[in-house]
N, C-alpha and C positions, 0 to 999 in steps of 0.2 A: 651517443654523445661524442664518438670521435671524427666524427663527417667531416667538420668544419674544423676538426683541431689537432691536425697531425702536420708535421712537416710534409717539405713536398721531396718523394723519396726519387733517387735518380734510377730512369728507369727508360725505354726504349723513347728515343722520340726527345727527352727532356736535355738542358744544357745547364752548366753552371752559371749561379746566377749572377749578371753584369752588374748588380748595385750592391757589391759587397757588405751585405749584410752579415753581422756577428753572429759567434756562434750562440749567443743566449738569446735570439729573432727569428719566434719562429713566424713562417710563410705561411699561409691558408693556402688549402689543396679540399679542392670540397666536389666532392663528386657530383657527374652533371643528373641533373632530378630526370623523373622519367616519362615528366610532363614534355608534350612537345618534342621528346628525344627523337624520336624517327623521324623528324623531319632535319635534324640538325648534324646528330649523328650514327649516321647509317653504317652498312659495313664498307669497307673503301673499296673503290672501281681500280680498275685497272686503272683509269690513268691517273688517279690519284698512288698508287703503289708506284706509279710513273715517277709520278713525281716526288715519293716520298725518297725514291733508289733516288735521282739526279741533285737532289737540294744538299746542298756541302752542310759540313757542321756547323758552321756559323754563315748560319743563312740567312740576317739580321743584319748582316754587314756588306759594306760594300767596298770591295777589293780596287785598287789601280787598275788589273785585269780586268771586272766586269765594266768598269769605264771606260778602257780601252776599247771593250770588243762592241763598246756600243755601234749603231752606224747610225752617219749624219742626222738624220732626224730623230734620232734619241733609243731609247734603252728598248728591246724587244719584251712587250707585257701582254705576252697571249692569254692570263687567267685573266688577267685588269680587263682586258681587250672585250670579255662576256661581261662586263658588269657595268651597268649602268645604274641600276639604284640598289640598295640596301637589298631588297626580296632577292636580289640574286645571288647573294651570299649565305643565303638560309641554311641549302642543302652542301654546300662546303666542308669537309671534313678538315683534321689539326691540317695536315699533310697540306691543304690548296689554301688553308687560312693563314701557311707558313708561306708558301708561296707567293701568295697574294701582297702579302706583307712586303717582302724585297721586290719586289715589282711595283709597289707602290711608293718604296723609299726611293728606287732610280727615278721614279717619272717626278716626283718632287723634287731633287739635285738637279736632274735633267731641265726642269720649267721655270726653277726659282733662278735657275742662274742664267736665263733668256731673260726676264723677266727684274729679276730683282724682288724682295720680300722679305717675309716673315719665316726664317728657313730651319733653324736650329730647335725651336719649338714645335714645330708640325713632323718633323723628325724625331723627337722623343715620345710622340702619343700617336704610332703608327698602329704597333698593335692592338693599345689601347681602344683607338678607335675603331679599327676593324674587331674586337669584342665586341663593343657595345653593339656595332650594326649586328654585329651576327647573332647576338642573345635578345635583345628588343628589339618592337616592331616600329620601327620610327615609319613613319612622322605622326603615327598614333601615338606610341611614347616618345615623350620630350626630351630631347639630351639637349642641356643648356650649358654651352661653350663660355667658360668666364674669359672677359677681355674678347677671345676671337681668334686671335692670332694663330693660334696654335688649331687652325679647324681646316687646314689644307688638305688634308687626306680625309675628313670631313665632305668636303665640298666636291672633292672628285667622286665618293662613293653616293652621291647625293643629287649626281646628273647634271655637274655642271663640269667635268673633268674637260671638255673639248674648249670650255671658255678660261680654263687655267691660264693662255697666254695672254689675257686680257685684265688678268688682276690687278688691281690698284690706278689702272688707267682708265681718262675718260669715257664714258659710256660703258665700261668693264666691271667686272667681278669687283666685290669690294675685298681687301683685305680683311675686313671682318667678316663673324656672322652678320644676318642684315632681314630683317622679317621678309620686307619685302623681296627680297632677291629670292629665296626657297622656302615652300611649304615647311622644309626639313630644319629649318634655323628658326625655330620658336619663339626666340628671345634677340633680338639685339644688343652689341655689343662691343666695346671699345675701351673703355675704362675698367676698372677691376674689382673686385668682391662686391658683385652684384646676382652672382648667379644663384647662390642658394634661397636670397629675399624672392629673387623672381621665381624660381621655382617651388616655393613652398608657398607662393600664391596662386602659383598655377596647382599644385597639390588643393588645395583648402578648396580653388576653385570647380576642379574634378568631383571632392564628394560633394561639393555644394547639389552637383550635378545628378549623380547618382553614378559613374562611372568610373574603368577598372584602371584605366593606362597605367604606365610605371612615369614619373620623372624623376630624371636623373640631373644632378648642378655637376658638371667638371669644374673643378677650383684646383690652381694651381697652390703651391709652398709660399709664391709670393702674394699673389692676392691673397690667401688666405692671412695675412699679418694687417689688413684692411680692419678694421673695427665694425664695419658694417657684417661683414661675415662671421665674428660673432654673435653678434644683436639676431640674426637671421637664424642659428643654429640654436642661440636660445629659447627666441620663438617655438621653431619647429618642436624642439624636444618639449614644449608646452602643450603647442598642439594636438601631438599623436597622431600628425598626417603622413600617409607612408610616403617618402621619397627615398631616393640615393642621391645623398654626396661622395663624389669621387673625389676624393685628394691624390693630386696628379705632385707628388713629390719629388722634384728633381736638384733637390738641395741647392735653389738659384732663384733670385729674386727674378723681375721680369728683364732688368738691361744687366751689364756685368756688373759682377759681385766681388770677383778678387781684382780689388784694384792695386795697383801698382807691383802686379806678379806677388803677394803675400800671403797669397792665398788666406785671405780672411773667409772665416764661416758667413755666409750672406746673412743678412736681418732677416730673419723671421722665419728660416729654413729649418725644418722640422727635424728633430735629429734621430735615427733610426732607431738608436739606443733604448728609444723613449716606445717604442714599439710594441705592443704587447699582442698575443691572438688573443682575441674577443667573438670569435665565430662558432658558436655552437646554437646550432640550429634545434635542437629540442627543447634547451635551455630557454631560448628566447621563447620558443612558444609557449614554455611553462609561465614563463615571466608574464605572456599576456594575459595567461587568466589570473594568476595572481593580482596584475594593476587592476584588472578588472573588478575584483571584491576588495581588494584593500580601497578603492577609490572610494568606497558607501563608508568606510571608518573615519572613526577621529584622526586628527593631523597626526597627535603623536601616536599612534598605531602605524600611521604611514611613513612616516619616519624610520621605524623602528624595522618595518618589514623591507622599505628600500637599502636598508641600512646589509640586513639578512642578507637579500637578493646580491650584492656588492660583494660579500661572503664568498657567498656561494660559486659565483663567477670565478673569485680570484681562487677556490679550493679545483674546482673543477677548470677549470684554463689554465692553471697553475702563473697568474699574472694578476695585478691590481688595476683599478680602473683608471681610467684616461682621463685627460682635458675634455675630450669629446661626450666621452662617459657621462663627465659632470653635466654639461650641457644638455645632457638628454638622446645624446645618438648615439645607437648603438654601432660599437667600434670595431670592425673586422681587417688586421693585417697584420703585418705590411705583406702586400702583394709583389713578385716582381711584374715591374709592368714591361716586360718585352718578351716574357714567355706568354706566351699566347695561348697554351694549352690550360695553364692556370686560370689565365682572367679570363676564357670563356667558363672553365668548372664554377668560378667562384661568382662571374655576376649572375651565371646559371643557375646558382642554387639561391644566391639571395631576390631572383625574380622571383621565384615559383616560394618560397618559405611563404606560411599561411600567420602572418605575425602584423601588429599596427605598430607604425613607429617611425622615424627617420634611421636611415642605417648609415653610418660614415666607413668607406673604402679606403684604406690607405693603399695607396700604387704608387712603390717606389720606382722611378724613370730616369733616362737618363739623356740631358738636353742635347739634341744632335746626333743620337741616338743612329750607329751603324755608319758613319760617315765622318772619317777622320779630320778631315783638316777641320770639322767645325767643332769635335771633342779638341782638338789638340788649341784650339785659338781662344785667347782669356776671353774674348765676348761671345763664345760659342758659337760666332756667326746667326749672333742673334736677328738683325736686320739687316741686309746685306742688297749692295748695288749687282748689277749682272758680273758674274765671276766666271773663271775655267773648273768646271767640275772635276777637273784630275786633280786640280793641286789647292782650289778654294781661293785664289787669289782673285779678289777683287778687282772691277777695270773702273778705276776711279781716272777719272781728268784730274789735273791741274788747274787749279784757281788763281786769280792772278791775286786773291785774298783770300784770309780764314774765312775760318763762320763765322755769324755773331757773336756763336756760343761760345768760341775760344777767344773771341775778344774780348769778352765779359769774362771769363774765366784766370784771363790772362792781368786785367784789369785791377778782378778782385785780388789778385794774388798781390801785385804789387804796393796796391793800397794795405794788406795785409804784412807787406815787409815793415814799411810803417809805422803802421797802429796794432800791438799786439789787441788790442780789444776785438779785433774783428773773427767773426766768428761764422761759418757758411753751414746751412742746414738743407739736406734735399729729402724728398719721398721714395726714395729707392730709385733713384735717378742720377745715378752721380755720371754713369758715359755721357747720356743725352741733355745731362744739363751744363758737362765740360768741368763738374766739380773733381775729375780724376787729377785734372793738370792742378789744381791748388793743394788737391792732398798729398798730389806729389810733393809740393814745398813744405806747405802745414799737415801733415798726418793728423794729428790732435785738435786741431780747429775744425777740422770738418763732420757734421753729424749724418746719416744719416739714419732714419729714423722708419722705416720700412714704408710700408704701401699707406700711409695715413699722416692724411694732409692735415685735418682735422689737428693732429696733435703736434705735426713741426708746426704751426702758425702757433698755438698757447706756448709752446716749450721755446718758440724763440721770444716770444711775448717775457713769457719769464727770466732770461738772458738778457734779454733788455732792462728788464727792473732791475739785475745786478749791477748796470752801466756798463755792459759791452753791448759789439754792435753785432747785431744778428741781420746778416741777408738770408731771407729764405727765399728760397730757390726755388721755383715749382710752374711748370708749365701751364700756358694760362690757362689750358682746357682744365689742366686739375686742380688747378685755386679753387674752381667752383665748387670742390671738393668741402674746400676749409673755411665756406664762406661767412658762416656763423663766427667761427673763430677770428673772424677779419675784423666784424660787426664789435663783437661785446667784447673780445679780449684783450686788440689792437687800439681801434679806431675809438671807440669809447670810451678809454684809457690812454689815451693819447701817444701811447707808446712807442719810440722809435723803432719800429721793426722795420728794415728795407725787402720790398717783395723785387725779386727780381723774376719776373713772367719772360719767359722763352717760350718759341714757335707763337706770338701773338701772329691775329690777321689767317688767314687764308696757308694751308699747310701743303697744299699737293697729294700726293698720292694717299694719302691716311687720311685723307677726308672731312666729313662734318665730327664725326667725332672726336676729332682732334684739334678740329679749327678752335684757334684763341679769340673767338667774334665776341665775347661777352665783358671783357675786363675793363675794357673804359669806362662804361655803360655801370657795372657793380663798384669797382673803386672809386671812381673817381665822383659818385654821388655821394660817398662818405664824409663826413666830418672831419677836419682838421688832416682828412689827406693828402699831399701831394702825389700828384700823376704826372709822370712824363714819357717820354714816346722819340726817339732819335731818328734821322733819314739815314746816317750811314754811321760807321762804326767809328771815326773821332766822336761825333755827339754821344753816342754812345757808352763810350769808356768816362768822356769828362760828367756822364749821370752817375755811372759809378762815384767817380769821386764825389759827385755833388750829393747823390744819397751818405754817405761817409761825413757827410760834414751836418745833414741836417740830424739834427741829435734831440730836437724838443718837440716832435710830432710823427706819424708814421709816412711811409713815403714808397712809390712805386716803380717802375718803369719797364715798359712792354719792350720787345722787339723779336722780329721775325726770324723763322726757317729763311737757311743760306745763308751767302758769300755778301762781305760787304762789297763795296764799290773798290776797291784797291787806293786809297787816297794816302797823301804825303802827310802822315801822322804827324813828325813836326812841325809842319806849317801851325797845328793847332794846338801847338802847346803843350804835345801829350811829347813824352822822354821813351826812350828807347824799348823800358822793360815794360812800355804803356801806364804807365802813371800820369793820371790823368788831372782837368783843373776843373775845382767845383764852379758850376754855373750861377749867373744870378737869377734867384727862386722866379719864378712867373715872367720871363722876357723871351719874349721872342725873338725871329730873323728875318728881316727881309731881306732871298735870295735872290729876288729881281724885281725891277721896279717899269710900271708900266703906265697904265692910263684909265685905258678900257673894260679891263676884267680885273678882280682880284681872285686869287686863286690861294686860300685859305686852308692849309695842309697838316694834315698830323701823321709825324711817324714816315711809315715807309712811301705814302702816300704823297709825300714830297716829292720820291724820286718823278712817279707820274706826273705830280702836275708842270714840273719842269718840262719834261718831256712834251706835256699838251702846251704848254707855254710857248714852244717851238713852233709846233704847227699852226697853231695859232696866228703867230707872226707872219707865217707866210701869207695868214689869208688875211694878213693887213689889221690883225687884233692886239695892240696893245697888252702885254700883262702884267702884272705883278707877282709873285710867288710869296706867301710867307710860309715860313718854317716855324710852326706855331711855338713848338718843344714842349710846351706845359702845356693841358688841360685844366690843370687847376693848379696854383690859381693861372687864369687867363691876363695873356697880356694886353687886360682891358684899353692901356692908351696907346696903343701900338693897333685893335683891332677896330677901335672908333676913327681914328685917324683912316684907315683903309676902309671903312663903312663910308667916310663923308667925301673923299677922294676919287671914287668907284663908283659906276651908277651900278654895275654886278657885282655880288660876294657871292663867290660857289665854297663852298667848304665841303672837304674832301678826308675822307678817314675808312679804312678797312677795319671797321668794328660795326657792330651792329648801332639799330637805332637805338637812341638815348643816351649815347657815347656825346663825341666832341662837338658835334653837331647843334648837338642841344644844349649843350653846356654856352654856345658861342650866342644862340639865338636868343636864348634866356637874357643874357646882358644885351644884345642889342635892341631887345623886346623892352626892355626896363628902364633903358638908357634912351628909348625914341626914335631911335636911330632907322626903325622900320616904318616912320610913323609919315616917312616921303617917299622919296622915288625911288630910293634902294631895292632892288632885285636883289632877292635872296634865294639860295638855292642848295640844301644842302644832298650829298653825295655817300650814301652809307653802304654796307653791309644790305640784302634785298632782306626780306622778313622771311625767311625760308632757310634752310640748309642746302646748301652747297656739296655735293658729291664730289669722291675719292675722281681725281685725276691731273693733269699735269697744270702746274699754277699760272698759266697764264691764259688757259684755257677758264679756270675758275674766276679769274680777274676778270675775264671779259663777262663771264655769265654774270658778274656780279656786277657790272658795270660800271670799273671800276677801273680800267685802260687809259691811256693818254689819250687814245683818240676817241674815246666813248666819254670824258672827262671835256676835249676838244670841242666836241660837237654839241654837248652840253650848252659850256660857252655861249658859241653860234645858237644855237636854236631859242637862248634867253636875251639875246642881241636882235633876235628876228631875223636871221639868218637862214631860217629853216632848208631853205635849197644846199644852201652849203656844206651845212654839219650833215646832210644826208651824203654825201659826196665823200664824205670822210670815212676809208674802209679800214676795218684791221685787219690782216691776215689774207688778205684779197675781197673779204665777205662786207657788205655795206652794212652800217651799224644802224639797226633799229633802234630808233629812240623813242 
């Protein structure tokens, strides 16, 4: 019984542990089974003794010196250099899986910082992941990456390490896992606390089958604060289908957590304290025969003996049971996760144990993991532009303007000097959503409320019934998250709650599953909702104000990834600290006035058809522009006037179908307005997802360009020679 329940004692080979765990925590140290052992671990070769004499104490880290002695083309990785997929780390001993490790963390610093990416996360589960490859047979057994991000070192040992300089870019590697991209990424992924649901249907679906695999969910500290990741672990401990969940704990939500240097404890970060060993491998297998006969008994028999077994555990582990316990998983840790001799003993002994059941890993980790500047920087260099790998300094350009994000952040803040009623709620987003610069003024107004969208939309729902004003803040990809919440708690209730959707539209390098294509389309068919949509960052800020002032219905407004235009904020009214002036509800703009074509725009889709407005003119086409600003309500006599004026209406908008498009067609379908010679022609989002790479390359595939908006135009004028004449980028645009 003490296999799985001793400390881990120091002894040749092992280091002090880096996630300073107390002294009443103990570590699981569980000796490797002796199934499979000759092929895993053998006696060590000479050059593995080679290597065990040359690897420094802290060989996990990486030094200024090993940076320096790099040469020009990067870090020398002669063990990396033999491995192309997982079976070649089988026969690896501690000694070359130690190796393997710091040669994996240089080619990662080394690629992310050509590159740009996801860097401080795939840094803290280096060892982690060279465990799992080295104890399961993937891609027969499933390791299911939650969110992705953190699957860098993943993807190299996975056969795709020569396409690492290709990541996030068009036609390249995705930043995530991605089915299609390798046999070895199971599950797709992008969003968060989804991995255990998907895996314990991949489990159910295995016995359905008759078959042995292991799968395993990796879930970080922050996703796991998700509500779906309980509902899932519930499940499973109902079930009694064998997986492993690994809790990848690195006390850190997924963007930064200590905002404003105060080092606050992140939402939802699991506290070591709370630790207990839970790993006794006889124990559990005694357990399964007992569930096995208690199961034929009455309920309170059952009771009474789970009740025993909970005992018995806590007499024998000398600890009481867990959250996870409760749930149904049985709970083994805390692990350190960057000794590496450890998590291969312990995921070693929990493959091979002859027991049913879900088993939860605790692995405590540490984010950026061996690479200073990203441990020492408050966002751990969690997503990062190409940088100098000696010192982590970022090569950011200058902009001749903020982001949206800090427009809107900057916005809210001052509407917030104000009106104390105003109140900002995000989902563990407060970098990427710019909510850091308001807490910097408001500390106390600002909520965050961990990885669960679901619950900031009811909780600002209910802030609003107090009569303050709640913006919830949440990127438009994860409102879809909350969208029920939207439906019955919001919009059915009429509730002021202002959504403020960031990265709408088409996102660049992060891809389809981060693209905001859905939000026109869900909101703005709701009841009693106001939706609005800006071209550049004055509109902008005065929707801030104008969501501030609407107070007897709920109310929206998208706006995209990037720099606004750089425009002279007081021309519009707005004051120096951006305080902004509420708009009138449903009125649009017309940006330019023409003859020939209307060009009927939503959002950032403006900027475009301006631009095609241009070239237009050259080739002798009259146009008009509107700046729609509201989907709903529609600026019906402002849009019938350019219906009867116009023998063409193209409408134009970077959302999917059944967005503004259809909200525009609907009225002029109803109003008659189609019922003569008006050309209509609307311009969306294609019915497909759009791949991770650079946004202008996405605009085009999406047909969605000035000059593919241009040619449009022309080719519904009868133009057709012309609009083919019209190239973007040198390439002539198919239409």
């Amino acid at each position: 019984m003490q296999a799985l329940n001793q400390r881990v004692h120091a002894g040749a080979g092992s280091r002090p542990s880096s996630c300073q765990l107390t002294a009443h925590q103990p570590v699981v140290h569980a000796p490797v089974p002796t199934k499979r052992s000759h092929r895993r671990h053998g006696p060590p070769s000479a050059a593995a003794t080679s290597i065990e004499q040359q690897l420094p104490d802290e060989w996990d880290k990486l030094s200024v010196e090993d940076i320096d002695s790099w040469p020009v083309l990067g870090p020398p990785t002669p063990l990396l250099d033999t491995v192309n997929f997982p079976i070649h780390i089988k026969n690896f001993n501690v000694a070359q899986l130690r190796q393997l490790c710091k040669e994996l963390r240089s080619d990662i610093v080394h690629s992310v910082s050509k590159t740009g990416g996801h860097l401080s996360s795939s840094l803290g589960v280096v060892e982690l992941t060279v465990a799992l490859h080295h104890v399961f047979d993937t891609p027969d057994d499933k390791i299911i990456w939650d969110v992705g991000h953190q699957a860098y070192v993943h993807k190299i040992l996975t056969g795709r390490r020569s396409r690492m300089s290709t990541i996030r870019t068009t036609g390249g590697l995705s930043g995530f896992t991605k089915r299609e991209e390798s046999e070895y990424d199971p599950f797709g992924a992008g969003h968060s606390s989804t991995s255990i649901s998907a895996g314990l249907g991949m489990a159910v679906g295995r016995d359905f089958k008759g078959k042995k695999n292991q799968v395993i969910a990796v879930i970080g500290d922050g996703a796991i604060t998700g509500g779906m990741a309980y509902e899932a672990m519930n499940h499973a401990g109902f079930t009694d289908s064998n997986m492993i969940v690994i809790l990848n704990d690195n006390q850190q939500v997924s963007l930064p957590t200590q905002y404003n240097n105060k080092n606050q404890d992140p939402v939802g970060g699991l506290s070591s304290a709370l630790a207990r060993l839970q790993a006794n491998r006889p124990l559990r297998e005694l357990r399964e025969i007992a569930k096995g006969v208690t199961k034929q008994l009455p309920d309170v028999v059952q009771k009474a003996t789970a009740k025993i077994d909970e005992y018995a555990r806590g007499m024998i582990s000398g600890t009481g049971s867990t959250l996870f316990e409760e749930l149904g998983l049985y709970y083994i840790g805390p692990v350190d996760g960057h000794n590496v001799d450890d998590l291969v003993a312990v995921l070693a002994e929990v493959r091979s144990a002859d027991t049913v059941g879900p088993v939860l890993v605790h692995v405590v980790t540490d984010k950026g993991h061996g690479y200073s500047p990203a441990q020492n920087s408050q966002d751990k260099m969690h997503g990062v532009v190409k940088f100098d790998p000696k010192t982590g300094k970022q090569f950011t350009t200058k902009a001749k303007a903020m982001s949206y994000t800090n427009y809107f952040a900057d916005a809210l803040t001052a509407e917030a000097e104000r009106d104390s009623r105003i109140i900002a709620v995000h989902a563990a987003m407060a970098g990427g959503t710019g909510l850091t610069r308001f807490e910097g003024r408001f500390p106390t107004r600002v909520f965050d409320v961990g990885i669960a969208e679901q619950h900031a939309v009811t909780f600002a729902a209910g802030l609003a019934c107090e009569g303050l004003v709640p913006f919830c803040t949440i990127y438009s990809t994860f409102l879809q998250r909350g969208y029920d919440q939207v439906v019955h708690d919001v919009s059915l209730q009429k509730l002021p709650v202002r959504f403020a959707m960031d990265r709408a539209g088409l996102v660049g390098a992060d891809g389809s599953t981060h693209a905001g294509a859905f939000d026109v389309t869900f909101m703005a068919s709701l009841p009693n909702m106001v939706a609005m949509a800006p071209s550049n960052e004055a509109e902008l800020i005065n929707m801030v104000a104008t969501a501030v002032a609407i107070d007897d219905r709920p109310s929206c407004f998208r706006f995209p990834r990037g720099n606004g235009l750089g425009l002279d904020l007081a021309q519009y009214g707005i004051s120096k600290d951006l305080k902004g002036q509420p708009m009138e509800i449903g009125k649009g703009l017309v940006r330019r006035e023409g003859k020939d074509v209307c060009l009927l725009a939503y959002g950032s889709s403006v900027n475009e058809a301006l631009a095609a407005a241009e070239m237009l003119e050259r080739d002798g086409v009259s146009t008009t522009v509107v700046d729609a600003r509201f989907c709903k309500p529609l600026d019906t006599k402002l849009i019938r006037r350019c219906a009867k004026e116009h023998p063409v209406m193209i409408c134009v908008e970077e959302g999917a179908i059944g967005g503004f498009a259809s909200h525009v067609m609907q009225f002029l379908t109803l109003d008659g307005l189609l019922d003569g010679g008006l050309k209509f022609r609307p311009m969306t989002l294609p019915d497909r997802y759009i791949d991770h790479g650079d946004y202008k390359d996405q605009l085009a595939e999406a047909g969605l360009s000035a000059g593919q908006i241009a040619a449009t135009a022309l080719q519904v004028l009868g133009r057709a020679k012309d609009a083919a004449k019209i190239s973007l980028g040198g390439a002539t645009l198919r239409l």
